[in-house]
C-alpha positions in Angstrom: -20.8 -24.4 23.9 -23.9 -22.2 22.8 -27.3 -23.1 24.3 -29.2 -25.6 22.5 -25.8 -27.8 21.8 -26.4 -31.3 21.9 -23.4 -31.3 24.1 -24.6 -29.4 26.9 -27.4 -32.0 27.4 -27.1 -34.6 30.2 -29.5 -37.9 30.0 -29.8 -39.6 33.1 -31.1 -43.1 32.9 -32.0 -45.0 36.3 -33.5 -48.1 36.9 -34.3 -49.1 33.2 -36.8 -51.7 32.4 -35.2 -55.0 31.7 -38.2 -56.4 30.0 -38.3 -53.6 27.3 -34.8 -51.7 27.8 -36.6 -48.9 28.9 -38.6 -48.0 25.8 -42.5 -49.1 27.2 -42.8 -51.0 24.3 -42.5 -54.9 24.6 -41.3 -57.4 21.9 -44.8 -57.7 20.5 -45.0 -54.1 19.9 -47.4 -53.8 23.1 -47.3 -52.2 26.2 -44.4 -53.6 28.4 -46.2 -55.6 30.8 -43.2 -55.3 33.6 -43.2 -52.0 34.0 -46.8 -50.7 32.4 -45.2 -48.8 29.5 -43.4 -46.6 31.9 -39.5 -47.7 31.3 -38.6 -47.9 34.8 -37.9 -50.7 36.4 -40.5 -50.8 39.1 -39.5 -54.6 40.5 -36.7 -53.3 42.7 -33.9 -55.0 40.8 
């Protein structure tokens, strides 16, 4: 695979936001008040 190849790249997802799936964004189109528009899940779940 040459560099730049969509399949060399690795995306690692921990701890996602359950509120907002991991996006920031909650179902109002706000920030996610769980985990402050960061993605993470921050509650220790």
């Amino acid at each position: 695979m040459s560099e730049g190849d969509p399949g060399d790249e690795v995306i690692v997802i921990r701890y996602r936001c359950c509120t907002c799936n991991g996006t920031g964004v909650d179902s109002l189109g706000e920030t996610c008040a769980d985990c402050f528009g960061t993605g993470i899940e921050n509650l220790g779940a």
